[in-house]
HTML snippet that shows the backbone in 3Dmol.js (N, CA, C, O; Angstrom):
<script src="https://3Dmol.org/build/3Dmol-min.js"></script>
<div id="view" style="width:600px;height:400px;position:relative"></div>
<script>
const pdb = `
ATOM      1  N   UNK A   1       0.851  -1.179   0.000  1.00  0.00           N
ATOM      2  CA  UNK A   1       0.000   0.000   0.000  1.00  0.00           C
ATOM      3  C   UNK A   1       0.893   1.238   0.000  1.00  0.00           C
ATOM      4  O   UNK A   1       2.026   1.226   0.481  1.00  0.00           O
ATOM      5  N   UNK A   2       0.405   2.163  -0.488  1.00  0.00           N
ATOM      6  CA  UNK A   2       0.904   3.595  -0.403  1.00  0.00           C
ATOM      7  C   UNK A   2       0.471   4.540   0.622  1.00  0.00           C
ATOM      8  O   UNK A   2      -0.694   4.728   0.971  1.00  0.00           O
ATOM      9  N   UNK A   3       1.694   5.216   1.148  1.00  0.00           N
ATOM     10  CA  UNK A   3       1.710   6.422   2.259  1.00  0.00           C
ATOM     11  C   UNK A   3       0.612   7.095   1.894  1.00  0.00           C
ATOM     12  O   UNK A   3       0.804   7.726   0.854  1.00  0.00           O
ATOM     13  N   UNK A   4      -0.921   7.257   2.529  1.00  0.00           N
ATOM     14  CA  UNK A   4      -1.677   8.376   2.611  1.00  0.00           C
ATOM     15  C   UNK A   4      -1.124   9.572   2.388  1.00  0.00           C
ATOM     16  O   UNK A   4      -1.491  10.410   1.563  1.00  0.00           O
ATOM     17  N   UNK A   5       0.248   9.667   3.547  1.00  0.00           N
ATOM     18  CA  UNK A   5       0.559  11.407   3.615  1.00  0.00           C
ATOM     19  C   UNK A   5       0.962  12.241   2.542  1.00  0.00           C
ATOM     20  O   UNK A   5       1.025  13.471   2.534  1.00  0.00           O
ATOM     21  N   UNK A   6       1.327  11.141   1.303  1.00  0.00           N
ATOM     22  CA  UNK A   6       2.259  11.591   0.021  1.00  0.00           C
ATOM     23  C   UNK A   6       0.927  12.031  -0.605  1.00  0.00           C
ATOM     24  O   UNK A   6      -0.231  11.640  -0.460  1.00  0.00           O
ATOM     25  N   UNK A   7       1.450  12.893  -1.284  1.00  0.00           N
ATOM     26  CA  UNK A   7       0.678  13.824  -2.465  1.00  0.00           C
ATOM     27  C   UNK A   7       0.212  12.902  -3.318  1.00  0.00           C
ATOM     28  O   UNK A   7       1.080  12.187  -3.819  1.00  0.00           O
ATOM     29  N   UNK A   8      -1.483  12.598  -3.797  1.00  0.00           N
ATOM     30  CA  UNK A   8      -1.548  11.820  -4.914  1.00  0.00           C
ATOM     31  C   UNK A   8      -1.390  12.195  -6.213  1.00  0.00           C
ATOM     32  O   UNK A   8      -2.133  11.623  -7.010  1.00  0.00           O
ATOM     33  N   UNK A   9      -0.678  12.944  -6.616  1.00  0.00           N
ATOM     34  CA  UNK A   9       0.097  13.045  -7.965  1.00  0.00           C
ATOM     35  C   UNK A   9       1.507  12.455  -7.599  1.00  0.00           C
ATOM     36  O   UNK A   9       1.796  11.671  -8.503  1.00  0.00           O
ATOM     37  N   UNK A  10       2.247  12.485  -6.903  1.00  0.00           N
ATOM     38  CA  UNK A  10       3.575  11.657  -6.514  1.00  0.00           C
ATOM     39  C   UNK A  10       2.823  10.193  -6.413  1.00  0.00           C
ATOM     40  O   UNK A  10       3.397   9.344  -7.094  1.00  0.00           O
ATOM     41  N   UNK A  11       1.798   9.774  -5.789  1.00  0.00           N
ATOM     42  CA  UNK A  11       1.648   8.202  -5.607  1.00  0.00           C
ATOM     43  C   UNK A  11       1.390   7.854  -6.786  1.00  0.00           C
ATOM     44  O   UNK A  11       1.970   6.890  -7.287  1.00  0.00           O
ATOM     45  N   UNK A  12       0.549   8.511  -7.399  1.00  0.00           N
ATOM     46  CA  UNK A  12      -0.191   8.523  -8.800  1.00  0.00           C
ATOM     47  C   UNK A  12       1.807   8.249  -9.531  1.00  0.00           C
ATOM     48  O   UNK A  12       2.319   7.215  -9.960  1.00  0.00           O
ATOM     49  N   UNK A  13       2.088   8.902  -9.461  1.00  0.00           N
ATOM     50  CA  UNK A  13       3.333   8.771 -10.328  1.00  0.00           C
ATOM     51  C   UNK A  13       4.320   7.493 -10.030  1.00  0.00           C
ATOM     52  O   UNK A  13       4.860   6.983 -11.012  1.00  0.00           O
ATOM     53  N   UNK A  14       4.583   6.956  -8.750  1.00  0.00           N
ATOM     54  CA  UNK A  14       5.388   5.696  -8.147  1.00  0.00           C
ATOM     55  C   UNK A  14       4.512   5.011  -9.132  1.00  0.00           C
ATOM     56  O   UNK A  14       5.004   4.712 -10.220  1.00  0.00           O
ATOM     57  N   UNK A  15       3.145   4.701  -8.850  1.00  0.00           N
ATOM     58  CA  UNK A  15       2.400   3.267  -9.300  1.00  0.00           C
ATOM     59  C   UNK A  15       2.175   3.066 -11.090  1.00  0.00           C
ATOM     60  O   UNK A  15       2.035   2.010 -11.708  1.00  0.00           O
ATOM     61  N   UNK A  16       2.196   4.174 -11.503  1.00  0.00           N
ATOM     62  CA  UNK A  16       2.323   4.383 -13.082  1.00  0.00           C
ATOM     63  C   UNK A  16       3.778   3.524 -13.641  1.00  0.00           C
ATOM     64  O   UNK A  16       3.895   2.591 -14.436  1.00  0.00           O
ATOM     65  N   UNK A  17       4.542   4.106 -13.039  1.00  0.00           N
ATOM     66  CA  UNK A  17       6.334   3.676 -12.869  1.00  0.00           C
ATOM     67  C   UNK A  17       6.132   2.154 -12.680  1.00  0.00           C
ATOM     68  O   UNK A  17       6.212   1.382 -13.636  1.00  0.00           O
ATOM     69  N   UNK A  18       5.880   1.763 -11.477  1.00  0.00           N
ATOM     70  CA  UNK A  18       5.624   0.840 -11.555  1.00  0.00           C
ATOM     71  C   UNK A  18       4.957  -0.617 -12.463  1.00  0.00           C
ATOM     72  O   UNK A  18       5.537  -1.672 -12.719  1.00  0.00           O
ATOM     73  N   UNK A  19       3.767  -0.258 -12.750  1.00  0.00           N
ATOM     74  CA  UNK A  19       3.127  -0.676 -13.781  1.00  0.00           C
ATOM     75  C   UNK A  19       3.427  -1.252 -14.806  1.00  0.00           C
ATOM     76  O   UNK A  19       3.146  -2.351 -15.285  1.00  0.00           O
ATOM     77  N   UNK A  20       4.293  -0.039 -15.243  1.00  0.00           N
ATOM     78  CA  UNK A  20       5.178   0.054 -16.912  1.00  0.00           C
ATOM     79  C   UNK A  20       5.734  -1.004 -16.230  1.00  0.00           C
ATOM     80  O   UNK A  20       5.183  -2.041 -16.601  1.00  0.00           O
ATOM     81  N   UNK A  21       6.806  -1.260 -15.175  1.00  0.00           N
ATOM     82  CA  UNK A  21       8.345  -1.547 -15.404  1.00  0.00           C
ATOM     83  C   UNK A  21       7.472  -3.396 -15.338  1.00  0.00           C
ATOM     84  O   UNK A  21       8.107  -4.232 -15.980  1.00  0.00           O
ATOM     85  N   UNK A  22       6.445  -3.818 -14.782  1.00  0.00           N
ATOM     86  CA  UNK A  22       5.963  -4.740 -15.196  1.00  0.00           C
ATOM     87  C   UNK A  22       4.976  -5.186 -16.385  1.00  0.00           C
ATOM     88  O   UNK A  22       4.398  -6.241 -16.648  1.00  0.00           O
ATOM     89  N   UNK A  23       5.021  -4.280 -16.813  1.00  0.00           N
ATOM     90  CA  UNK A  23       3.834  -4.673 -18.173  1.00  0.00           C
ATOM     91  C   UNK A  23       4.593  -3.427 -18.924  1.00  0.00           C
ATOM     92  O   UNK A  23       4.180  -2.272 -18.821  1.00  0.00           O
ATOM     93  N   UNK A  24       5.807  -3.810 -19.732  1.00  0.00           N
ATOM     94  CA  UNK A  24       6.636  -2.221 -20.729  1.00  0.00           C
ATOM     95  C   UNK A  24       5.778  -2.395 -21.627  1.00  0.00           C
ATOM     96  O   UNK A  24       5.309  -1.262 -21.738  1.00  0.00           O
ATOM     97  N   UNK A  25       5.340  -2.924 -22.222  1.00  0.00           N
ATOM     98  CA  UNK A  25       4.550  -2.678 -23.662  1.00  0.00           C
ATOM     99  C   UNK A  25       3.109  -2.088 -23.184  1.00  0.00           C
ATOM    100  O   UNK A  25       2.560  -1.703 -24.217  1.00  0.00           O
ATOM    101  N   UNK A  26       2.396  -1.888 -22.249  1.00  0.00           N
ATOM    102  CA  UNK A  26       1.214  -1.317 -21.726  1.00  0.00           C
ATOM    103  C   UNK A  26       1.370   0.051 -22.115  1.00  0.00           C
ATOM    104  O   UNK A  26       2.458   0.626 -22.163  1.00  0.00           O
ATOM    105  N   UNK A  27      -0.026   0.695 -22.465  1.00  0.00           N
ATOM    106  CA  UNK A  27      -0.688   1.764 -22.933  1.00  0.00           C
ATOM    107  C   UNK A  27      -2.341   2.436 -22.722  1.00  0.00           C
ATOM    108  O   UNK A  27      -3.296   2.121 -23.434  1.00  0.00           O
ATOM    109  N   UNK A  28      -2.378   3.178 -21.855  1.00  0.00           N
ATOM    110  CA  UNK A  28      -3.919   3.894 -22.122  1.00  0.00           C
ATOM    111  C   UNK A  28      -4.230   4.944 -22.373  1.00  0.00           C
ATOM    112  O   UNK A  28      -3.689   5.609 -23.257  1.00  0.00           O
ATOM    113  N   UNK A  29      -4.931   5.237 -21.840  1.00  0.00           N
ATOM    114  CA  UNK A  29      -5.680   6.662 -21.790  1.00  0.00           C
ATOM    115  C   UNK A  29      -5.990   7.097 -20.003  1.00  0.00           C
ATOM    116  O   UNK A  29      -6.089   6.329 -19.046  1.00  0.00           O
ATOM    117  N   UNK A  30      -6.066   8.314 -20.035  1.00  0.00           N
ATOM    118  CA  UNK A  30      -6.335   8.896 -18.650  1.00  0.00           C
ATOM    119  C   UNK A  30      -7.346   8.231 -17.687  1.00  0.00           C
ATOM    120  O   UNK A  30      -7.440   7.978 -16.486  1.00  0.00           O
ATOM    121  N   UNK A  31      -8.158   8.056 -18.994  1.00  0.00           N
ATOM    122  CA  UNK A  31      -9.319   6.796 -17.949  1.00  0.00           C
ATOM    123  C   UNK A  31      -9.180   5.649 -17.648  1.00  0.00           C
ATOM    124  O   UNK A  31      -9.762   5.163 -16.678  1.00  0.00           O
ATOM    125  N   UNK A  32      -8.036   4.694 -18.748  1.00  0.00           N
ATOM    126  CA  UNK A  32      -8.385   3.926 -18.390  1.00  0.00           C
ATOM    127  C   UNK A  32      -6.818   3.709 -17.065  1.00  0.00           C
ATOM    128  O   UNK A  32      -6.726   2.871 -16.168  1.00  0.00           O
ATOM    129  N   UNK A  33      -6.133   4.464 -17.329  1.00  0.00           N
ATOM    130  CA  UNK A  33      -4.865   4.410 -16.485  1.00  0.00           C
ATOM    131  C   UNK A  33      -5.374   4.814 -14.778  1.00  0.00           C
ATOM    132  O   UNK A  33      -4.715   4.247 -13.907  1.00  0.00           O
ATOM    133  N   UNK A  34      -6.163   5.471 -14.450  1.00  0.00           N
ATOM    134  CA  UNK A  34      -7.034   5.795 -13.126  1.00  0.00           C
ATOM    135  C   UNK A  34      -7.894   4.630 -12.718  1.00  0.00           C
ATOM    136  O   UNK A  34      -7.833   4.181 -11.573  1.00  0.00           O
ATOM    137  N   UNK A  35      -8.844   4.043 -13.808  1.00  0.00           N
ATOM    138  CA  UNK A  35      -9.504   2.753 -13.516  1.00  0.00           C
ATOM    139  C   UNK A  35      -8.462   1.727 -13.642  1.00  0.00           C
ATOM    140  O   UNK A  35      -8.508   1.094 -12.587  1.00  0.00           O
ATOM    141  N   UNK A  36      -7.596   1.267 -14.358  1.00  0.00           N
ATOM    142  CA  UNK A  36      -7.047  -0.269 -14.240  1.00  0.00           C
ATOM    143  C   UNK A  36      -6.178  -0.242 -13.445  1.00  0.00           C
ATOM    144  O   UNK A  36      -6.160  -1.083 -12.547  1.00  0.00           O
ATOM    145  N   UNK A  37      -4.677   1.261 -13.600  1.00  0.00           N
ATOM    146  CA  UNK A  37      -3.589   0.943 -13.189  1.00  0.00           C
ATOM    147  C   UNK A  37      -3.622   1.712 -11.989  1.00  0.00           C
ATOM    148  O   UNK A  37      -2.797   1.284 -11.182  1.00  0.00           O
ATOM    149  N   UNK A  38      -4.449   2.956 -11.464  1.00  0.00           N
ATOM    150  CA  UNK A  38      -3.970   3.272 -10.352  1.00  0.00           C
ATOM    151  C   UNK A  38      -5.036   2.273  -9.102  1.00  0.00           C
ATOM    152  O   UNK A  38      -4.679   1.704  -8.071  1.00  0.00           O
ATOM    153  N   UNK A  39      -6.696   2.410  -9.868  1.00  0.00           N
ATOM    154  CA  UNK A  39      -7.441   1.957  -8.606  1.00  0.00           C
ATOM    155  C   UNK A  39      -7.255   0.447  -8.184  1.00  0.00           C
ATOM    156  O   UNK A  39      -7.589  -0.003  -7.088  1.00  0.00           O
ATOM    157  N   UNK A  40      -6.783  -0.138  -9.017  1.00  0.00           N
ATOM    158  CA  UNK A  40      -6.320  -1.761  -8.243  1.00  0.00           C
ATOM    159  C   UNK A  40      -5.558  -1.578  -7.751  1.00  0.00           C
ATOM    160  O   UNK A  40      -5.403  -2.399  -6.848  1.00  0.00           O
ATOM    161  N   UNK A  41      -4.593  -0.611  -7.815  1.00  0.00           N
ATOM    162  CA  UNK A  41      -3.259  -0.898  -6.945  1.00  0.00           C
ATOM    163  C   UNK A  41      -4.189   0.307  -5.745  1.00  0.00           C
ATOM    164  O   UNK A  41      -3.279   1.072  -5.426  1.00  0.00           O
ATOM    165  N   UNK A  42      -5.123   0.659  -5.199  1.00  0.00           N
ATOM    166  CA  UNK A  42      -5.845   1.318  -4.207  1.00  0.00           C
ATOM    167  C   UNK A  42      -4.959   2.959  -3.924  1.00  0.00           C
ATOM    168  O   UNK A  42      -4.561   3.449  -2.867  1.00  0.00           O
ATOM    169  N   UNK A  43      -4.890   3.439  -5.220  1.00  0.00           N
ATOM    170  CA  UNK A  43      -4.652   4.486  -5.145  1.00  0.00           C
ATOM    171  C   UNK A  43      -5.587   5.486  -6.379  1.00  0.00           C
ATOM    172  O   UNK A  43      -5.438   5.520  -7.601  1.00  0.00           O
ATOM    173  N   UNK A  44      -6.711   6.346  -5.368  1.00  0.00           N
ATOM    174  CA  UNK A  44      -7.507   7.452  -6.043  1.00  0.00           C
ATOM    175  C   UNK A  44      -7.197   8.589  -5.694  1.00  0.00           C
ATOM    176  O   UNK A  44      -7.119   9.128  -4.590  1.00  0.00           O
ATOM    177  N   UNK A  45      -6.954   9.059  -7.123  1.00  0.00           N
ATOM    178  CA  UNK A  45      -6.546  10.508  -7.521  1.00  0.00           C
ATOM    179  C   UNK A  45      -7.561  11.185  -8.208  1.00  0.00           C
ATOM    180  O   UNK A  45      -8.385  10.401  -8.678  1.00  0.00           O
ATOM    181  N   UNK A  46      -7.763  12.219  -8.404  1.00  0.00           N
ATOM    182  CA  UNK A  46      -8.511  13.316  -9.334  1.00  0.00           C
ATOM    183  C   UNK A  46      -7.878  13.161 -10.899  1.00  0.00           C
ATOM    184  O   UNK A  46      -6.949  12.501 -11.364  1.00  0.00           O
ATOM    185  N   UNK A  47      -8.743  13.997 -11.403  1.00  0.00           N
ATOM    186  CA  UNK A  47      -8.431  14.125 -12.528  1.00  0.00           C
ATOM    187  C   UNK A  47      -7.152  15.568 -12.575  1.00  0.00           C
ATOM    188  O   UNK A  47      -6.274  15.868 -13.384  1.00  0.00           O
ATOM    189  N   UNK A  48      -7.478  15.985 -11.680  1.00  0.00           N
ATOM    190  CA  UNK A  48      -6.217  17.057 -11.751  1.00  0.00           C
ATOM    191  C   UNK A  48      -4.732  16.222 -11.719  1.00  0.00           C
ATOM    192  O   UNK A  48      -3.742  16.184 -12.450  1.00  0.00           O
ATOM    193  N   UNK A  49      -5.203  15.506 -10.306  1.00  0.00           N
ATOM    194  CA  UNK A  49      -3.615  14.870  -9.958  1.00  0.00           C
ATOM    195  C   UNK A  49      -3.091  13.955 -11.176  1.00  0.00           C
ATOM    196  O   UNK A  49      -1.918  13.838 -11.530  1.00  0.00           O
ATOM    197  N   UNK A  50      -4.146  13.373 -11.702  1.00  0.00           N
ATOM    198  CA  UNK A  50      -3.710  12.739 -12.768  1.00  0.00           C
ATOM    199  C   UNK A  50      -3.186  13.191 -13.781  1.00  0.00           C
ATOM    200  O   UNK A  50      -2.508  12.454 -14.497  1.00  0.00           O
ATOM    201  N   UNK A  51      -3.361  14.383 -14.046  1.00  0.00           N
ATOM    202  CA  UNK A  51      -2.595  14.926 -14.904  1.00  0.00           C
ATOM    203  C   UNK A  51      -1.165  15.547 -14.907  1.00  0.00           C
ATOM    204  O   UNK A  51      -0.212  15.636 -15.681  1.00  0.00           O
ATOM    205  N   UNK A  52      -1.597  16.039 -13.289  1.00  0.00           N
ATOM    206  CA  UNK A  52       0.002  16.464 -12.665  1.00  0.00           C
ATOM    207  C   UNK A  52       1.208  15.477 -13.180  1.00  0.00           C
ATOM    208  O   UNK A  52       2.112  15.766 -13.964  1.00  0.00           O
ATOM    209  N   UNK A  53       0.888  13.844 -12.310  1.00  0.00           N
ATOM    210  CA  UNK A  53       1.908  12.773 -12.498  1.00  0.00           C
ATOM    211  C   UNK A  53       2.421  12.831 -13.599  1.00  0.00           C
ATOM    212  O   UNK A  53       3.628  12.930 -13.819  1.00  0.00           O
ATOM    213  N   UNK A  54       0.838  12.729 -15.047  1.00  0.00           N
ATOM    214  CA  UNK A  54       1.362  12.435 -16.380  1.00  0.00           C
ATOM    215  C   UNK A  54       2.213  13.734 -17.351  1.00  0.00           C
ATOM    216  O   UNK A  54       2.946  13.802 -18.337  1.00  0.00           O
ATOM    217  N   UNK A  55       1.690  14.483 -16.532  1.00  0.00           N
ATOM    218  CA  UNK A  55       2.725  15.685 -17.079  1.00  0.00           C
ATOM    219  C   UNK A  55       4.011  15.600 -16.861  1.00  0.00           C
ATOM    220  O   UNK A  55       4.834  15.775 -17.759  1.00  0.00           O
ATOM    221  N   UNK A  56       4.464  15.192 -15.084  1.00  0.00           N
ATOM    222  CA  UNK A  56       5.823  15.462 -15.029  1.00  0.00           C
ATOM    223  C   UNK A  56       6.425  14.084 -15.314  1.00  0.00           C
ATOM    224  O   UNK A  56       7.592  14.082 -14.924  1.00  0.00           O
ATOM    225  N   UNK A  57       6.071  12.925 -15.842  1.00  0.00           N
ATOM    226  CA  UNK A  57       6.414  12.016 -16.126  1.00  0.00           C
ATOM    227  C   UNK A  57       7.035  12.283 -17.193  1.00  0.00           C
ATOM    228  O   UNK A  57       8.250  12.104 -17.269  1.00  0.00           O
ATOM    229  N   UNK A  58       6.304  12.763 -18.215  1.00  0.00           N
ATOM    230  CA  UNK A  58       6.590  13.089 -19.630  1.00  0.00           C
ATOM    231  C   UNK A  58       7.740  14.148 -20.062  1.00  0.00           C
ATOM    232  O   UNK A  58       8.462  14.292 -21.049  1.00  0.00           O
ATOM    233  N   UNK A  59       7.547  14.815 -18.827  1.00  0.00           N
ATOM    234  CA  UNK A  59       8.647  15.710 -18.573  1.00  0.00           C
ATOM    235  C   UNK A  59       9.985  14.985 -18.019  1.00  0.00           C
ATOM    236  O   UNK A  59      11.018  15.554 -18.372  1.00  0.00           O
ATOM    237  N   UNK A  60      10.109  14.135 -17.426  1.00  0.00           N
ATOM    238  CA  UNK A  60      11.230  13.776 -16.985  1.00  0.00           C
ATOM    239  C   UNK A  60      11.580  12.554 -18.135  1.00  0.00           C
ATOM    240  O   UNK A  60      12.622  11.911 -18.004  1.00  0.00           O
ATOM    241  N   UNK A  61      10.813  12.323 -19.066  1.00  0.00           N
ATOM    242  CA  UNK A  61      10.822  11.312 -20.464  1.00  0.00           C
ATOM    243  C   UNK A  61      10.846   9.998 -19.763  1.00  0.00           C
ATOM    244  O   UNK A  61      11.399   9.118 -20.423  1.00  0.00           O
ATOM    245  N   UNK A  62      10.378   9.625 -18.567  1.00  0.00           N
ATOM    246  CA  UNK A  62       9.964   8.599 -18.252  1.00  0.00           C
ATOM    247  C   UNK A  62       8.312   8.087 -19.028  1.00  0.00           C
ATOM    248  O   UNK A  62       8.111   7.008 -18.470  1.00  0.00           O
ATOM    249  N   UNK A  63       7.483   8.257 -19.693  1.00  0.00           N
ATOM    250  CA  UNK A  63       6.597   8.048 -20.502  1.00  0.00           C
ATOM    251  C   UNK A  63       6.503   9.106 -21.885  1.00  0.00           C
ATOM    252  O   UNK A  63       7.341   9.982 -22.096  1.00  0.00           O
ATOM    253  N   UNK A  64       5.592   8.901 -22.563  1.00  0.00           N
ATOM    254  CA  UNK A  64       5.195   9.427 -23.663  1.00  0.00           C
ATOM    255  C   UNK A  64       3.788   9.281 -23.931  1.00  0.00           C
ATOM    256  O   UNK A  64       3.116   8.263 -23.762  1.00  0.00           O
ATOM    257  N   UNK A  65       3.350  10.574 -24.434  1.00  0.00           N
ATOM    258  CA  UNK A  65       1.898  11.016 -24.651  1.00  0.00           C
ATOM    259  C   UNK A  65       1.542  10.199 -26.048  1.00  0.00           C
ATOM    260  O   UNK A  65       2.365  10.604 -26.869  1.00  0.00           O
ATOM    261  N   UNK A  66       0.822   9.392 -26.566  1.00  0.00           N
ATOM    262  CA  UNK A  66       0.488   9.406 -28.287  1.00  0.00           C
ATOM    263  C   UNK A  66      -0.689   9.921 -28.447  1.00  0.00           C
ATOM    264  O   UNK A  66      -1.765   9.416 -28.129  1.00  0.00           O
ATOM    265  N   UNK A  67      -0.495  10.912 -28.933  1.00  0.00           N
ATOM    266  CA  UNK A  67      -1.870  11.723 -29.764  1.00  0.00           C
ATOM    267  C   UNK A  67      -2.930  10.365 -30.635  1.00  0.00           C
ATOM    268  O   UNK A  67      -2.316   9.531 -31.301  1.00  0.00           O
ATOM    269  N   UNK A  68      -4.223  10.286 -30.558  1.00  0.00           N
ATOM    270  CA  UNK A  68      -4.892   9.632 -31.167  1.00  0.00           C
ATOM    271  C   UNK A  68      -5.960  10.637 -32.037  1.00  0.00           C
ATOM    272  O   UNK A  68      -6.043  11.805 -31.657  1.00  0.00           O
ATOM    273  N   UNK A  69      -6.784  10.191 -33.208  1.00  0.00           N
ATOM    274  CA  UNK A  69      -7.365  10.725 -33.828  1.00  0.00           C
ATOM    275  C   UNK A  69      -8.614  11.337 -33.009  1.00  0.00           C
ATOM    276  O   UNK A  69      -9.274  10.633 -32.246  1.00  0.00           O
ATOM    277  N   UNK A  70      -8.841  12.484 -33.193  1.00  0.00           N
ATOM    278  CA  UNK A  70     -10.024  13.340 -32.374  1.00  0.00           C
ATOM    279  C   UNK A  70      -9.481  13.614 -31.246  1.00  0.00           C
ATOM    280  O   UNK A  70      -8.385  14.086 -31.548  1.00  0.00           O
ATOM    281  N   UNK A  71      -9.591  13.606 -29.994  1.00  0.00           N
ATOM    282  CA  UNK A  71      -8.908  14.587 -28.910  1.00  0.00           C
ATOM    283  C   UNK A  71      -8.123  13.610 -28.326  1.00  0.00           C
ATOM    284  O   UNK A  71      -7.180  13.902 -27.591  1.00  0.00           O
ATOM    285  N   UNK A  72      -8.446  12.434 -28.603  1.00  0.00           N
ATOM    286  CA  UNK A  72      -7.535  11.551 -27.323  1.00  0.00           C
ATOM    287  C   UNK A  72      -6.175  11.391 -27.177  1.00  0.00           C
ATOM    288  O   UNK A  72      -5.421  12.111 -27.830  1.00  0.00           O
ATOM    289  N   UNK A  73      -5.681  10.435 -26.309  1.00  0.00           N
ATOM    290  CA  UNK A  73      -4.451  10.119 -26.316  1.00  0.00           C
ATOM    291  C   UNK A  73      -4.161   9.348 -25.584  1.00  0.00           C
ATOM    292  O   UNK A  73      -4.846   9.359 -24.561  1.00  0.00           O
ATOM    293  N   UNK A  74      -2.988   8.231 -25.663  1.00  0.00           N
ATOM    294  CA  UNK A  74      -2.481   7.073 -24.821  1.00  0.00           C
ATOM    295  C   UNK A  74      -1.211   7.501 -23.951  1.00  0.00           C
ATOM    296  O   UNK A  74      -0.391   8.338 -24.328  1.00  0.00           O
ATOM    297  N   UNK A  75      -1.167   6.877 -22.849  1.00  0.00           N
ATOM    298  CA  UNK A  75       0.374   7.077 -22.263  1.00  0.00           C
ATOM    299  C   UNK A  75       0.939   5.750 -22.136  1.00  0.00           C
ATOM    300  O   UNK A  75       0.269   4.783 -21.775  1.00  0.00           O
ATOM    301  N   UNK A  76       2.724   5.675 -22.567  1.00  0.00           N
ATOM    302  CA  UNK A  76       2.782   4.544 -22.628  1.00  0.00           C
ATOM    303  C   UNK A  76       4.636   4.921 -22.024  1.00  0.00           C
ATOM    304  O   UNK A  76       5.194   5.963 -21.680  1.00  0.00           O
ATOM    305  N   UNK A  77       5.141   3.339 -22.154  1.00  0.00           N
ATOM    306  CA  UNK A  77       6.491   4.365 -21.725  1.00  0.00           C
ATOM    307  C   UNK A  77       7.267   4.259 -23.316  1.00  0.00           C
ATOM    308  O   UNK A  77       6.766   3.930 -24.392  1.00  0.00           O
ATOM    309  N   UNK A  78       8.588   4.648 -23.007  1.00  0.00           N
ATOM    310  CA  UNK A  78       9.037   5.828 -24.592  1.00  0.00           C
ATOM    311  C   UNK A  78       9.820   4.881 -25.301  1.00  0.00           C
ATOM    312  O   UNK A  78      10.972   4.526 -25.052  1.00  0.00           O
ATOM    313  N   UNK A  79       9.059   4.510 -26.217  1.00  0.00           N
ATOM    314  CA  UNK A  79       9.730   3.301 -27.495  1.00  0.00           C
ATOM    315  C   UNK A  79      10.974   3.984 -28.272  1.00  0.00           C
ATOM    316  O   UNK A  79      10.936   5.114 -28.757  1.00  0.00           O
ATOM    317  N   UNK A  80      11.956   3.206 -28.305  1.00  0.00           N
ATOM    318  CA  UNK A  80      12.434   3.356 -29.324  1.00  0.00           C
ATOM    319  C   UNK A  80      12.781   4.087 -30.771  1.00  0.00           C
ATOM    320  O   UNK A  80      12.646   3.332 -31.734  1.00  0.00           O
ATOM    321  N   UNK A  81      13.083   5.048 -30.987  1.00  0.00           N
ATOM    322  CA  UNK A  81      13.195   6.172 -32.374  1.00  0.00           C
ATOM    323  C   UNK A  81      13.953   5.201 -33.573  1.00  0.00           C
ATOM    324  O   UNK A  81      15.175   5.207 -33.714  1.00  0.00           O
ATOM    325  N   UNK A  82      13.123   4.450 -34.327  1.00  0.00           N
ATOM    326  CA  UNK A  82      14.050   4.324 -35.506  1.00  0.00           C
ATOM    327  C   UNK A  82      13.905   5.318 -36.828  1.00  0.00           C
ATOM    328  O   UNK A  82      14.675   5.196 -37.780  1.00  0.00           O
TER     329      UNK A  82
END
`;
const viewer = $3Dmol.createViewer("view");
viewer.addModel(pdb, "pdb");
viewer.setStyle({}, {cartoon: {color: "spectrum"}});
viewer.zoomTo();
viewer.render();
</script>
């Protein structure tokens, strides 16, 4: 389980990390990354915090955003450039 006292955009961010480093080829979307990957592991965040994590994740190039057709987008972690 995760420290209550920690900020849930930091927990939000450990269990994302996590996730990946067991499932690297995994990919969602904001929803479904809050429903599959954070709330089984019993960590609820907002939609704010969720964005916090995935922002500074992306920022530190520990994941990557993929734009999908119409507004969406997946987060996944950062493949390969050939």
């Amino acid at each position: 389980m995760h420290d209550a006292a920690e900020p849930g955009w930091r927990q939000a961010q450990q269990v994302i990390l996590d996730y990946l480093a067991r499932h690297p080829l995994a990919a969602d979307s904001e929803q479904g990354i809050a429903q599959w990957w954070l709330a089984t592991a019993g960590v609820l965040v907002t939609a704010d915090e969720l964005q916090q994590a995935l922002d500074a994740l992306q920022q530190q190039g520990r994941i990557e955003r993929v734009p999908l057709p119409g507004d969406g987008a997946i987060y996944r972690a950062p493949r390969p450039r050939h």
